[in-house]
C-alpha positions as CSV (number, residue, x, y, z in Angstrom):
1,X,16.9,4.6,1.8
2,X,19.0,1.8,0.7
3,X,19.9,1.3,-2.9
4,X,20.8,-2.3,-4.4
5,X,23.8,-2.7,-6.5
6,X,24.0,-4.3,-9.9
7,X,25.0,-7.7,-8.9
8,X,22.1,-7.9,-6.1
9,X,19.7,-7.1,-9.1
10,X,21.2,-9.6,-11.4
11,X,20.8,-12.0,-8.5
12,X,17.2,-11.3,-7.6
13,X,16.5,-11.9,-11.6
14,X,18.1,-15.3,-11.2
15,X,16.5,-16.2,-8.1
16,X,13.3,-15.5,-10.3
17,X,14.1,-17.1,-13.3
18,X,14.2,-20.6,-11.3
19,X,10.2,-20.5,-10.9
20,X,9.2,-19.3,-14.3
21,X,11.4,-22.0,-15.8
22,X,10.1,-24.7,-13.2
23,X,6.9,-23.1,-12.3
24,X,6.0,-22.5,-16.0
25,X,6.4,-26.3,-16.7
26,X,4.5,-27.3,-13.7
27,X,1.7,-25.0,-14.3
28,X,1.9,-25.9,-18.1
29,X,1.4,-29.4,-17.1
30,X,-1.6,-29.0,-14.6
31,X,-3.5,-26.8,-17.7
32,X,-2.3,-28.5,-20.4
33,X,-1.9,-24.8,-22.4
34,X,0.2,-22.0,-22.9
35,X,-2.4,-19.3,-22.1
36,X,-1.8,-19.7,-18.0
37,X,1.6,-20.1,-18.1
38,X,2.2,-16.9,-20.1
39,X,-0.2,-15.3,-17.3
40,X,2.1,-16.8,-14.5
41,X,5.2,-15.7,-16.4
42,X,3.5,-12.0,-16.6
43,X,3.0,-12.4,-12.6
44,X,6.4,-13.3,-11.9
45,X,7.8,-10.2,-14.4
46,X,5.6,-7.9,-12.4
47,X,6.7,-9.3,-8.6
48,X,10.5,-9.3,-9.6
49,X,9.8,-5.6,-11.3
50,X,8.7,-4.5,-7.9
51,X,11.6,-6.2,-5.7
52,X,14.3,-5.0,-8.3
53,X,13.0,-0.9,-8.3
54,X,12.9,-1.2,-4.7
């Protein structure tokens, strides 16, 4: 089994803060409320949560 390092885990965090700070707007846009954007933002902490304790 291969471990990642610390700077491939910092690096998967950024490559998943781009969508929830672009995704967030877009989806905030589309609803017009905070309530499905903070349910996308939970999505996208749970799917980077699973590629980072890989």
């Amino acid at each position: 089994m291969i471990k990642m390092n610390i700077s491939r885990k910092l690096g998967m965090l950024v490559f998943c803060g781009v969508p929830a700070i672009i995704g967030g707007g877009i989806v905030f846009a589309i609803f017009d409320s905070y309530i499905p954007v903070l349910i996308y933002e939970i999505l996208l902490y749970f799917a980077s949560g699973v590629m980072i304790s890989k």
